[in-house]
MMTF fields as JSON, N, C-alpha, C and O atoms, coordinates in Angstrom:
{
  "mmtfVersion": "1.0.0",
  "mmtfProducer": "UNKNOWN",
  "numBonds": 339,
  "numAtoms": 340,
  "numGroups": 85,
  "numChains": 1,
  "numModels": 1,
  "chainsPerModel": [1],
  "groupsPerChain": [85],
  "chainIdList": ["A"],
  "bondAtomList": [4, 2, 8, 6, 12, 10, 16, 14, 20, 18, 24, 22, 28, 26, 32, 30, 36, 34, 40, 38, 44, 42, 48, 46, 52, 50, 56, 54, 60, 58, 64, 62, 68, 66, 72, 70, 76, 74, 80, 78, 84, 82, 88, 86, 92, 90, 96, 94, 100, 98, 104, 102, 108, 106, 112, 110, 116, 114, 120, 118, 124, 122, 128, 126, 132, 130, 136, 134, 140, 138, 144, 142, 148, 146, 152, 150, 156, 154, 160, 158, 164, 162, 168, 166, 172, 170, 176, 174, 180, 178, 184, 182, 188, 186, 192, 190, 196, 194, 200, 198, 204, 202, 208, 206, 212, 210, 216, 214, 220, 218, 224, 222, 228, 226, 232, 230, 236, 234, 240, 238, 244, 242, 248, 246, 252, 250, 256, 254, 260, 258, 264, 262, 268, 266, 272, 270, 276, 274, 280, 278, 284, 282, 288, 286, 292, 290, 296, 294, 300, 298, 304, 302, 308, 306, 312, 310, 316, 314, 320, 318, 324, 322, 328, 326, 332, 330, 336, 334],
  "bondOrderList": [1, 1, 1, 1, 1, 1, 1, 1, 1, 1, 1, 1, 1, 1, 1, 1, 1, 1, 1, 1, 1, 1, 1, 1, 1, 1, 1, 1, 1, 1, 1, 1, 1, 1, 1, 1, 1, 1, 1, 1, 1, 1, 1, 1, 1, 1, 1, 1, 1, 1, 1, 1, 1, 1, 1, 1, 1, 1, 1, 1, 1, 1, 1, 1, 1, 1, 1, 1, 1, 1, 1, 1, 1, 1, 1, 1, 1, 1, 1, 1, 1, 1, 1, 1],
  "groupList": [{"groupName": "UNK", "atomNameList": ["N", "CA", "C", "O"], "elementList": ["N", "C", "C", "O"], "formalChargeList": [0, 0, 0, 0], "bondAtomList": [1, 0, 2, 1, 3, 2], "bondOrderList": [1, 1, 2], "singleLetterCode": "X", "chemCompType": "L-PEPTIDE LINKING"}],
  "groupTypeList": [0, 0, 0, 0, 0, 0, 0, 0, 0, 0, 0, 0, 0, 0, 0, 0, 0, 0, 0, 0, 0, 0, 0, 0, 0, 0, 0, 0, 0, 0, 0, 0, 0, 0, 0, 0, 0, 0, 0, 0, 0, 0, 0, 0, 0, 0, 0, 0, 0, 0, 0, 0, 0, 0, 0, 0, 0, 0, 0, 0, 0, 0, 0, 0, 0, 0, 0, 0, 0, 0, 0, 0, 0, 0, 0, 0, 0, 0, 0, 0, 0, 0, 0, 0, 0],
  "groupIdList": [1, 2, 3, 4, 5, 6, 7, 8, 9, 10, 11, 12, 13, 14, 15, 16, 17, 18, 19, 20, 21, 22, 23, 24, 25, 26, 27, 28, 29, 30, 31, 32, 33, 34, 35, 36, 37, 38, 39, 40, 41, 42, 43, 44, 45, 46, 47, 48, 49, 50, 51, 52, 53, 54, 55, 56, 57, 58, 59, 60, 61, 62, 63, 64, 65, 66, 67, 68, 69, 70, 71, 72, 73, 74, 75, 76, 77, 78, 79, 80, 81, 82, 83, 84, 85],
  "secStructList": [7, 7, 6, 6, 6, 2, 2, 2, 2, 1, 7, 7, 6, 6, 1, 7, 2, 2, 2, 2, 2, 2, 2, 2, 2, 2, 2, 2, 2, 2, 6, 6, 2, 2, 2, 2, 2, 2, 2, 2, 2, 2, 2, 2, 2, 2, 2, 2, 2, 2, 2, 2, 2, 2, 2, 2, 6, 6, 6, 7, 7, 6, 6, 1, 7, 2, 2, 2, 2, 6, 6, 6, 6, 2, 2, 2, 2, 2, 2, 6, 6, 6, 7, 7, 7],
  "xCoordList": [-0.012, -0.693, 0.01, 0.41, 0.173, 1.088, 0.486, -0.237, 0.459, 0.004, -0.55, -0.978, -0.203, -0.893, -2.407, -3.257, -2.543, -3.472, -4.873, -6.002, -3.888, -4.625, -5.884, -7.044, -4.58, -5.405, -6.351, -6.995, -6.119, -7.446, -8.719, -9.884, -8.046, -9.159, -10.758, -11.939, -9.707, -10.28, -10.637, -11.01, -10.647, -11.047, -11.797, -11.994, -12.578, -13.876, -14.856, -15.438, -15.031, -16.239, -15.649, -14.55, -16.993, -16.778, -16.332, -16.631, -15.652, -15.604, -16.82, -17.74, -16.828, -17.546, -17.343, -16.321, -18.386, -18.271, -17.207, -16.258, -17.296, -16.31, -14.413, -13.6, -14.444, -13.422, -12.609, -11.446, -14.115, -13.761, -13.598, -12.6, -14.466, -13.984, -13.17, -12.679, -12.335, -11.044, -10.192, -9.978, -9.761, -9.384, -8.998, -7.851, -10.468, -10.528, -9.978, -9.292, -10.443, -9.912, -8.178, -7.513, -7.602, -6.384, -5.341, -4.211, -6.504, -5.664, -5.644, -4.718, -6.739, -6.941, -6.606, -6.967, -5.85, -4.755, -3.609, -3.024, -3.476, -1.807, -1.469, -0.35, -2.806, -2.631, -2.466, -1.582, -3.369, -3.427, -2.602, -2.579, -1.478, -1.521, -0.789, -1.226, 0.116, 0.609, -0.315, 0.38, -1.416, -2.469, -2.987, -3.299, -3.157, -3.698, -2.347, -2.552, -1.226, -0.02, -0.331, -0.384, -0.453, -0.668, -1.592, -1.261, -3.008, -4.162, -4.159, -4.831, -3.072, -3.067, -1.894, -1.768, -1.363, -0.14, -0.845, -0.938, -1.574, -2.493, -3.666, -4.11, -4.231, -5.173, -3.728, -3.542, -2.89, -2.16, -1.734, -1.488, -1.695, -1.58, -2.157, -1.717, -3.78, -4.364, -5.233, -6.075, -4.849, -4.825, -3.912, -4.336, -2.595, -1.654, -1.677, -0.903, -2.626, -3.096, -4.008, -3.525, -4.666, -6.025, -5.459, -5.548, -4.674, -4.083, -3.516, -3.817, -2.654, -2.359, -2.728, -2.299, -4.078, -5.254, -5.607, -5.314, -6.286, -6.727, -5.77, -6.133, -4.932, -3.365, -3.675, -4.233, -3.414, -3.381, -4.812, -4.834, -5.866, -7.269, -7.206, -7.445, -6.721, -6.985, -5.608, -5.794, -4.77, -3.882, -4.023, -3.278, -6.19, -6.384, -6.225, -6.635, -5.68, -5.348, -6.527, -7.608, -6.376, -7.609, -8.24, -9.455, -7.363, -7.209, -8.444, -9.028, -8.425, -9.204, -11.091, -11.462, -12.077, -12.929, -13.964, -14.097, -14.274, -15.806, -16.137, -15.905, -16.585, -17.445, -16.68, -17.167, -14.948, -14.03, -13.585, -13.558, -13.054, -12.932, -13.85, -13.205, -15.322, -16.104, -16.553, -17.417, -15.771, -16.05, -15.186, -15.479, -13.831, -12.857, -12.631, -11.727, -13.812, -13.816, -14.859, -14.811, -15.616, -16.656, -16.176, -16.452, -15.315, -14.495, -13.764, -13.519, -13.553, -12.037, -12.818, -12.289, -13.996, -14.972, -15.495, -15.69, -15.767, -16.466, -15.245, -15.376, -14.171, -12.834, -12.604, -12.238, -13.05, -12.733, -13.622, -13.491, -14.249, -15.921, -15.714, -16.602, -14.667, -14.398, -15.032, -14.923, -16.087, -16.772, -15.882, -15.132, -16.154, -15.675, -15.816, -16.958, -15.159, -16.077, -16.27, -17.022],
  "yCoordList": [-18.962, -17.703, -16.971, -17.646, -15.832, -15.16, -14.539, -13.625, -14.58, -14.532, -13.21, -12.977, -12.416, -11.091, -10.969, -10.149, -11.641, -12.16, -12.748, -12.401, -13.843, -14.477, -13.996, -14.313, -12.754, -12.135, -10.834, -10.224, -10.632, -9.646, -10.677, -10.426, -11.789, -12.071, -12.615, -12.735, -12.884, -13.494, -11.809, -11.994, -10.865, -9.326, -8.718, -7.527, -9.599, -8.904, -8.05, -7.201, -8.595, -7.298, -6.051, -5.647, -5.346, -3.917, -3.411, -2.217, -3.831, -3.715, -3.833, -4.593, -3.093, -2.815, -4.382, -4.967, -4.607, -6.052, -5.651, -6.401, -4.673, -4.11, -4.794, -5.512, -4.223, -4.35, -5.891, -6.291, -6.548, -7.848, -8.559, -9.28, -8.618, -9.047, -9.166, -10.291, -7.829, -7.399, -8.417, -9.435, -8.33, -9.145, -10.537, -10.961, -11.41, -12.357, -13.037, -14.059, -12.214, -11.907, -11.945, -12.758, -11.044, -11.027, -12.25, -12.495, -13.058, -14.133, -15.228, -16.04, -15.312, -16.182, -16.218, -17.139, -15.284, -14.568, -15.521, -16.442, -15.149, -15.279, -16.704, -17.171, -17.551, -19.009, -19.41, -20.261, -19.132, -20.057, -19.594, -20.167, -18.18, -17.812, -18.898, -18.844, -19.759, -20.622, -21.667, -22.626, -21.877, -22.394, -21.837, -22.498, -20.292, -18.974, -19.271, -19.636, -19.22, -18.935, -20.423, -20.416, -21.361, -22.893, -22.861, -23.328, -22.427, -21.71, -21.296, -21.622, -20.363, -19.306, -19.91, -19.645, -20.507, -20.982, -21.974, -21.891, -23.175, -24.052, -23.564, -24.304, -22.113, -21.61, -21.038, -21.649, -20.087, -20.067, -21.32, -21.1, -22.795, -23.576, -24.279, -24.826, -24.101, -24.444, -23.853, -24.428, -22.108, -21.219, -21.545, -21.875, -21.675, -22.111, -23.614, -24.051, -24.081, -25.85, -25.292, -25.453, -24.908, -24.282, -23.699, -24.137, -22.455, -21.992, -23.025, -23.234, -23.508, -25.126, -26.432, -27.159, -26.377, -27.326, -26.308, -26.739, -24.783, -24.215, -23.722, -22.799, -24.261, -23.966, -25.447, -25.46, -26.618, -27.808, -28.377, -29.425, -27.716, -27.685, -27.164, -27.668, -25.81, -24.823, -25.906, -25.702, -26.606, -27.179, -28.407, -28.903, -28.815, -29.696, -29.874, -28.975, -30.948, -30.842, -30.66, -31.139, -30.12, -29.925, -31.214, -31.344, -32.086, -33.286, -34.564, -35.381, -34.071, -34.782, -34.706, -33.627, -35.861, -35.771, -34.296, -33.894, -34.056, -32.598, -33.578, -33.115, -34.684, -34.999, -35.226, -34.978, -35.894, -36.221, -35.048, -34.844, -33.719, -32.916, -31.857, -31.032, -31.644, -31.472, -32.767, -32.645, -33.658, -34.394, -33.903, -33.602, -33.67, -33.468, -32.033, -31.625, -31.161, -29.965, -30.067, -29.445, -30.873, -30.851, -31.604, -31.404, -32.538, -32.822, -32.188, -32.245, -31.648, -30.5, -29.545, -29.367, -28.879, -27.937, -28.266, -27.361, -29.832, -30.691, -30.383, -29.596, -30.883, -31.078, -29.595, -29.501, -28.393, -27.231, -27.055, -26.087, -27.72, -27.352, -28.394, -28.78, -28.75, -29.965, -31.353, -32.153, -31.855, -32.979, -33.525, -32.856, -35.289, -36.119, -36.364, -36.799, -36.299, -36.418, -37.72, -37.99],
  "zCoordList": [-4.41, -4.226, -3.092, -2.144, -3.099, -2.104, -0.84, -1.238, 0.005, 1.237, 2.154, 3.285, 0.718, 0.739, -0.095, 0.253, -0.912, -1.615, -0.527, -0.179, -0.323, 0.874, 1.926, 2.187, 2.454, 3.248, 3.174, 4.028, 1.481, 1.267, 0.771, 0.461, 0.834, 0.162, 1.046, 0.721, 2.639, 3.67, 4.331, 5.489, 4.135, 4.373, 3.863, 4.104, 2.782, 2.048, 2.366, 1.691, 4.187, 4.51, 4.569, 4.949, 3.935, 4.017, 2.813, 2.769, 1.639, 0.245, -0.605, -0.304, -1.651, -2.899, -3.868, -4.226, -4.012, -4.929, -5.791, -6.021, -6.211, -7.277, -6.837, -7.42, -5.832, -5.193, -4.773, -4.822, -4.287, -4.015, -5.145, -5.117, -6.482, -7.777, -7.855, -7.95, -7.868, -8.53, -7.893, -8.551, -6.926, -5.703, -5.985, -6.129, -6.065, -6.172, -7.512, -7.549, -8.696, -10.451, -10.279, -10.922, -9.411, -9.024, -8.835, -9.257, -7.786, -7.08, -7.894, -7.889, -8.687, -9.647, -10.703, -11.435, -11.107, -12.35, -11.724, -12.295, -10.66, -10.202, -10.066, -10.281, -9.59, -9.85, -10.427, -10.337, -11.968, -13.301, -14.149, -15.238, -13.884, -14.866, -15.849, -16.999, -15.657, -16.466, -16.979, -17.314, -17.162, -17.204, -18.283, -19.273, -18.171, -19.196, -19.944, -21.101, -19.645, -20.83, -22.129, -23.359, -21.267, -22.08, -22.806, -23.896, -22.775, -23.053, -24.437, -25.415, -24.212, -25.452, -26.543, -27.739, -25.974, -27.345, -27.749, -28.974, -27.217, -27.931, -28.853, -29.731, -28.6, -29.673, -30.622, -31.674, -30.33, -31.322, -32.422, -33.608, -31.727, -32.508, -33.499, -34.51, -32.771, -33.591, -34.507, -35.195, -34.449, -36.062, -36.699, -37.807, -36.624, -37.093, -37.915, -38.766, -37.431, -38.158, -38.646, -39.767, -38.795, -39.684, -40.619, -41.765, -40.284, -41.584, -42.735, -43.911, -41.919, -43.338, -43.993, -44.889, -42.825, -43.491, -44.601, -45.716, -44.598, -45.449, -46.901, -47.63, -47.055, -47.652, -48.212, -49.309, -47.659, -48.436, -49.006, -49.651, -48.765, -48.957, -50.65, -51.748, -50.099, -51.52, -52.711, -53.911, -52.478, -53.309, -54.359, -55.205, -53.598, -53.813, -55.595, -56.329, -56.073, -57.659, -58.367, -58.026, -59.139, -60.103, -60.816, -60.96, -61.216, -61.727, -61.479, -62.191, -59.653, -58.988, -59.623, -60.084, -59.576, -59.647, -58.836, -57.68, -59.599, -58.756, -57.326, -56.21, -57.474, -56.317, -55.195, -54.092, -55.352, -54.227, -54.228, -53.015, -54.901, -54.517, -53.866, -53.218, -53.869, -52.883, -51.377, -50.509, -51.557, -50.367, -49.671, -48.514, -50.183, -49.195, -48.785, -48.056, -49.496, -49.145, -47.814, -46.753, -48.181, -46.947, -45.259, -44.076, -46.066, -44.946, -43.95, -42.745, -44.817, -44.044, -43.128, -42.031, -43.361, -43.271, -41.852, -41.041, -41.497, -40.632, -39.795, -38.857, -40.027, -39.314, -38.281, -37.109, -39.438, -38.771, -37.539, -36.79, -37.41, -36.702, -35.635, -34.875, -35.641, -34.326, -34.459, -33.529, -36.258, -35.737, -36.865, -37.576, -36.927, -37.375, -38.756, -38.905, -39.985, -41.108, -41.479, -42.416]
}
């Protein structure tokens, strides 16, 4: 954190909450931001896995039984939703 940061941040009296937010929002940008960058390529990744679960989902063969092919639809469904099927 850079040492200009620092010292507005230890200068709060007399500012508008508004102000000190900002401030504080600021310094805390500047810390994590690689934190926020890691953040966002891991949700990019995991639309990107969703998209091709939903791609090998829809491929399921026709061939397959109604009931295993609705299990594994329900599966996948569970999977999207973060729980275990």
């Amino acid at each position: 954190m850079s040492e200009d940061i620092v010292g507005q941040i230890k200068d709060i009296k007399g500012r508008t909450w508004q102000e000190a937010f900002y401030i504080q929002t600021k310094a805390f940008l500047e810390k994590n931001s690689e934190h926020l960058k890691e953040i966002e390529r891991l949700k990019a990744e995991v639309e990107r896995l969703t998209k091709a679960g939903d791609a090998m989902a829809d491929m399921v063969d026709w061939e397959v039984p109604y009931e295993r092919r609705k299990k594994l639809e329900a599966d996948w469904a569970a999977a999207k939703e973060g729980k275990q099927p």
